[in-house]
C-alpha positions as CSV (number, residue, x, y, z in Angstrom):
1,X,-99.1,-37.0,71.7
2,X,-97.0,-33.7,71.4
3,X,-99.6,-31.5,69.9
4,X,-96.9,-28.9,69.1
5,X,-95.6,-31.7,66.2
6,X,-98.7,-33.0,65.4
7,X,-100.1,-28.9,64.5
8,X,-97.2,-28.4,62.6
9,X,-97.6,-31.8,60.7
10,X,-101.1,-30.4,60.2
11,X,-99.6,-27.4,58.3
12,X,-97.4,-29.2,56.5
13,X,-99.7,-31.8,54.7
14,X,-101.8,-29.1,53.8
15,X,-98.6,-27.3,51.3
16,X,-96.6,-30.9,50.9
17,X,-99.7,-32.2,49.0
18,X,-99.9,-29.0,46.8
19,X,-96.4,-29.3,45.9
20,X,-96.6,-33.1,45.4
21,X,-99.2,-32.4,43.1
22,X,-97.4,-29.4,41.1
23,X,-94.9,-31.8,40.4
24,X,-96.3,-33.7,38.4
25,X,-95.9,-31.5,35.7
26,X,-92.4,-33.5,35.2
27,X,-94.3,-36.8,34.9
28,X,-96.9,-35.4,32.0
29,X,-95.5,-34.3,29.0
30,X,-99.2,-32.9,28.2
31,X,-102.3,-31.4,30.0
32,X,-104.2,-34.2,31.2
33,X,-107.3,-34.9,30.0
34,X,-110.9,-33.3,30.6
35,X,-112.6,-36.3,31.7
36,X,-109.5,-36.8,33.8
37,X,-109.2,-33.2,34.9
38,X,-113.6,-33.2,35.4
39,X,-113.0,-36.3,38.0
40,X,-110.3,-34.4,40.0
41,X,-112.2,-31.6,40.5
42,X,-115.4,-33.5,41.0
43,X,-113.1,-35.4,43.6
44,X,-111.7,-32.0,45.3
45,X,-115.3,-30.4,45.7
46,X,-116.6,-33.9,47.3
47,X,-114.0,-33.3,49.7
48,X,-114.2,-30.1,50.6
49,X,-118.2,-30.2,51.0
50,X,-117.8,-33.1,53.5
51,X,-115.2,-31.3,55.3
52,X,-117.4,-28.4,56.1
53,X,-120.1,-30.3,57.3
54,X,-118.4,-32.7,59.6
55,X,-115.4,-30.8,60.5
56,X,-116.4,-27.3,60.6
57,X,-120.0,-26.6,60.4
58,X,-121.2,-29.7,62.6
59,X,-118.6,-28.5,65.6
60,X,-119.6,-25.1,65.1
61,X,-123.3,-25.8,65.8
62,X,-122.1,-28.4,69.1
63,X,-119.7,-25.2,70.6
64,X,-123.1,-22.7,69.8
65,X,-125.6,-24.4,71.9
66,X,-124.6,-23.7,75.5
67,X,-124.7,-20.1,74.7
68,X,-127.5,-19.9,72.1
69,X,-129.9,-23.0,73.1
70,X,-132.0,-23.7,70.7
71,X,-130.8,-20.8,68.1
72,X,-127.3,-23.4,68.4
73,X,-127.4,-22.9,64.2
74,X,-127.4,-19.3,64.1
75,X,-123.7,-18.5,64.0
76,X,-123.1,-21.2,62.0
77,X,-126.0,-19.9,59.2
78,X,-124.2,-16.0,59.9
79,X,-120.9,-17.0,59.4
80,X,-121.7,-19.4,56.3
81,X,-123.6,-16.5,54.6
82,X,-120.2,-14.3,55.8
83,X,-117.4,-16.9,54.8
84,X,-119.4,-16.8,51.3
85,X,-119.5,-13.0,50.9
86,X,-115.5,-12.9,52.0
87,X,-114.9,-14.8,48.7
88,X,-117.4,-12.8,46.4
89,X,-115.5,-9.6,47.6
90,X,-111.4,-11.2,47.0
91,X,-113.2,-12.4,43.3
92,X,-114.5,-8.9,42.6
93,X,-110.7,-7.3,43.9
94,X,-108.1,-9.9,42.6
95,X,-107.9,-10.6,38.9
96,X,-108.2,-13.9,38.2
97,X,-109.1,-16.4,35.4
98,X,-111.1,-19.6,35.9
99,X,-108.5,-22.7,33.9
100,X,-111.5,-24.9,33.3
101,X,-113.8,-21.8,32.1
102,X,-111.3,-19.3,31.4
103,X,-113.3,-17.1,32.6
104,X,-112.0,-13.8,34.1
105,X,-113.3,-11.7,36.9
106,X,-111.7,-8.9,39.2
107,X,-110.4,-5.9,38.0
108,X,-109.1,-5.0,34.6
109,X,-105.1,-5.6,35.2
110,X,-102.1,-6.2,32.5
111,X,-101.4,-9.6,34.7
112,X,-100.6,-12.5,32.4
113,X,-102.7,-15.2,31.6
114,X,-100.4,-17.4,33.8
115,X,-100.6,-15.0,36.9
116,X,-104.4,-15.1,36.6
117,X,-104.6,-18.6,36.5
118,X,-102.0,-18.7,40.2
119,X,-104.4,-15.9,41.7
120,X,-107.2,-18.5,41.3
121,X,-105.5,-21.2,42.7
122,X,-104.5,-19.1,45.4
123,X,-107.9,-17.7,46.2
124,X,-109.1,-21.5,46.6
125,X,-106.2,-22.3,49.3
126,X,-107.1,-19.4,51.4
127,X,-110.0,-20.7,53.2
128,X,-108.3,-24.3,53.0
129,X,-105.9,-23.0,55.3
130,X,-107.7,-21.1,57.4
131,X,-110.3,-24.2,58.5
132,X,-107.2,-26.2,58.9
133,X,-105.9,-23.5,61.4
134,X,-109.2,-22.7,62.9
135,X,-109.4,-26.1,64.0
136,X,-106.2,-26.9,64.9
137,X,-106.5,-23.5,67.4
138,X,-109.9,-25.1,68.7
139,X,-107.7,-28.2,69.8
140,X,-105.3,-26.1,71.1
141,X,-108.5,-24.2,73.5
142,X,-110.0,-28.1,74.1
143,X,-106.7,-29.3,75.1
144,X,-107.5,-33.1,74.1
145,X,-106.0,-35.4,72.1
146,X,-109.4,-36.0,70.1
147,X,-109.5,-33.2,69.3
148,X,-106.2,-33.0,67.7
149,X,-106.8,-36.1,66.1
150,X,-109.7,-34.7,64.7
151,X,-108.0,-31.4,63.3
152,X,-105.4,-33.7,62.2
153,X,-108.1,-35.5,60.0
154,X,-109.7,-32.2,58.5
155,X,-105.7,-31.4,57.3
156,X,-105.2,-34.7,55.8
157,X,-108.7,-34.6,54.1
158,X,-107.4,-31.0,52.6
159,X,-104.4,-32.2,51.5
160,X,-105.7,-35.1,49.5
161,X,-107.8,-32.7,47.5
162,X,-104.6,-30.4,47.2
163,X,-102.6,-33.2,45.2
164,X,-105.0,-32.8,42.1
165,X,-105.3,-29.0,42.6
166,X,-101.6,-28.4,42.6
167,X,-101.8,-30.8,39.2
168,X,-104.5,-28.9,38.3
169,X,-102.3,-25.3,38.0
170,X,-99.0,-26.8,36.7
171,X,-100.0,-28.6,34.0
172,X,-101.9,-25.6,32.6
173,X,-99.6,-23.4,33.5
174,X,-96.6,-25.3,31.7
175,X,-98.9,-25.2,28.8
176,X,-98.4,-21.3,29.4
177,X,-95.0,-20.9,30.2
178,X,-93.4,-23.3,28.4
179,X,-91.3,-24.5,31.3
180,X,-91.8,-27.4,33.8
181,X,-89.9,-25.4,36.6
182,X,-91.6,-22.7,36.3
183,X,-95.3,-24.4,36.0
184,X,-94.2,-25.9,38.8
185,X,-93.0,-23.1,40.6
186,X,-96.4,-21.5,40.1
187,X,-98.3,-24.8,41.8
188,X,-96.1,-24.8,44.5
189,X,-96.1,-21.3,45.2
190,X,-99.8,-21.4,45.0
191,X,-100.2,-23.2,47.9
192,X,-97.7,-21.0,50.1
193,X,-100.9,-19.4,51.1
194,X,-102.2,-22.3,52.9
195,X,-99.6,-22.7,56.2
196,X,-99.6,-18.9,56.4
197,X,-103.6,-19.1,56.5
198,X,-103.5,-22.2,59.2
199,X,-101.0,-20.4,61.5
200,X,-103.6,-16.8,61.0
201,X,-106.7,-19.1,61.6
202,X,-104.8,-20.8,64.6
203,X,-103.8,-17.6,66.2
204,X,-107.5,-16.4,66.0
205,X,-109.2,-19.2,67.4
206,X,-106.6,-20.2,70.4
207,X,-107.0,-16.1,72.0
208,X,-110.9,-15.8,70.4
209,X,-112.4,-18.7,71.6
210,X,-115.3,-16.3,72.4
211,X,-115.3,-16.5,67.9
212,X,-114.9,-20.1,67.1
213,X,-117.9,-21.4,66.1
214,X,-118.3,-18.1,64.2
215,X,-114.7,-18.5,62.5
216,X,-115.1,-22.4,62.0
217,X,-118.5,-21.8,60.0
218,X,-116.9,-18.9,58.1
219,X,-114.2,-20.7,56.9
220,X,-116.9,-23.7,55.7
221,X,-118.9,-21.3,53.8
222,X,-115.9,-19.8,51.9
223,X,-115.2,-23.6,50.8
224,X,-118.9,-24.3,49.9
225,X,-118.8,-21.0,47.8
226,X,-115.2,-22.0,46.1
227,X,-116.9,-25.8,45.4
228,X,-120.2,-24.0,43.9
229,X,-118.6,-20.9,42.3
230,X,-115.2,-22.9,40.8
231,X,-114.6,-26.5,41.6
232,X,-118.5,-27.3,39.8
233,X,-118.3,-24.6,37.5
234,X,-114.3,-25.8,35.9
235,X,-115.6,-29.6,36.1
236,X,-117.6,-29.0,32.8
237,X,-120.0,-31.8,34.7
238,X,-122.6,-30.8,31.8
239,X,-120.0,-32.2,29.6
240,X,-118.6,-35.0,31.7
241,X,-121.8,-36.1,33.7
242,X,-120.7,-38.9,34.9
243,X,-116.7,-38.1,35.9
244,X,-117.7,-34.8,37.9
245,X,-120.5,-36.6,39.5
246,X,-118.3,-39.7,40.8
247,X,-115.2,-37.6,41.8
248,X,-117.9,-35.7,43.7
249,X,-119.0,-38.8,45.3
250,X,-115.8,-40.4,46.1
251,X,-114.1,-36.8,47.3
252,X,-117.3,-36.9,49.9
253,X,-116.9,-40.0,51.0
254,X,-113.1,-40.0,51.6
255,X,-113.4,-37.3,54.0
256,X,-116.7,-38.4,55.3
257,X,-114.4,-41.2,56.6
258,X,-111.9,-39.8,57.6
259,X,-113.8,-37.2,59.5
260,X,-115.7,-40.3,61.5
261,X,-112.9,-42.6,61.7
262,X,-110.0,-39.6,63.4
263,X,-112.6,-37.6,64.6
């Protein structure tokens, strides 16, 4: 295996999906619909739960117990609480507005309606990319092809999720701009963040392997607060019980098996 190729394959899936996904703003002459729209996000949320359990928070916990014994969970429950508080400070600095809710929070700023809705995207890739590169940079330490494999998992898992997200900002956002190319633009450029946030993530964990159970947990609980605070929230599951609830499901289990199977 050269693990050189197989990182930056890694780093591409993650930003390929998203702009896979954006593209289907050519294919749809229309938003899709909210049940449809409740199940992707359902689906993106199962996903990203099950990643930080298996990939991130369960490896955490395994690196923290020769130095911490019997406290192995510690940095894990730290750097959950600290991955979650990262998030609440970019929502209270970056304007934003929530597509499913249309909700805004941040900052009172004369951004457009479309540039709110790519800052919320955005905001959602960061800590995608950053577990992608946190792990990838703990394969790089470990030095095994397991554990690449593994890292190569997590990044696939991401990017499956990524396909509906990137759907999930053009399609709105031609709605907005009345262009294809540019709601596409927008989806794709959303997810720019991601390989720029695996290759930060990397760099931290290969020379602060001291930090990696701390940065692996950290970047789990800024996913579990994006699933609870946006993914849920933009579902309108009290509306569409039963679509959020089985994307949910099936997002969980597709990385729950891909986590065990690669990892």
């Amino acid at each position: 295996m050269n693990y050189t190729l197989t990182t930056i394959l890694g780093f591409s899936i993650i930003f390929i999906m998203t702009t896979l996904g954006s593209s289907l703003v050519f294919f749809f002459r229309n938003d899709i619909t909210q049940k449809v729209n409740s199940f992707l996000l359902g689906l993106a949320g199962g996903i990203m739960v099950a990643a930080s359990i298996w990939s991130l928070i369960m490896p955490s916990i395994e690196m923290s117990e020769v130095t911490f014994g019997e406290l192995a969970w510690l940095p894990a429950a730290l750097s959950i609480i600290l991955g979650g508080l990262a998030l609440a400070l970019l929502d209270k600095v970056v304007p934003h507005m929530h597509n499913g809710t249309h909700q805004e929070e941040g900052p009172k700023s004369h951004f457009s309606k479309s540039m709110k809705l790519f800052f919320a995207v955005t905001l959602h890739n960061i800590p995608e990319g950053l577990a992608v590169g946190f792990a990838f940079g703990a394969a790089a330490v470990a030095g095994e092809s397991a554990a690449y494999i593994s890292a190569l998992g997590l990044a696939i898992g991401i990017g499956i999720q990524n396909f509906p997200e990137g759907a999930a900002i053009s399609l709105p956002m031609k709605q907005v701009t009345g262009s294809s190319k540019k709601a596409f633009l927008f989806g794709m450029g959303s997810g720019v963040v991601e390989p720029l946030s695996a290759i930060i993530g990397f760099l931290l964990a290969s020379h602060l392997i001291v930090l990696q159970p701390w940065l692996l947990a950290f970047s789990a609980g800024a996913m579990l607060f994006v699933v609870a605070e946006d993914l849920i929230p933009d579902a309108n599951i009290s509306e569409n019980p039963h679509n959020g609830t089985w994307g949910f499901m099936f997002g969980f289990i597709i990385m729950m098996i891909l986590d065990v199977a690669l990892g």
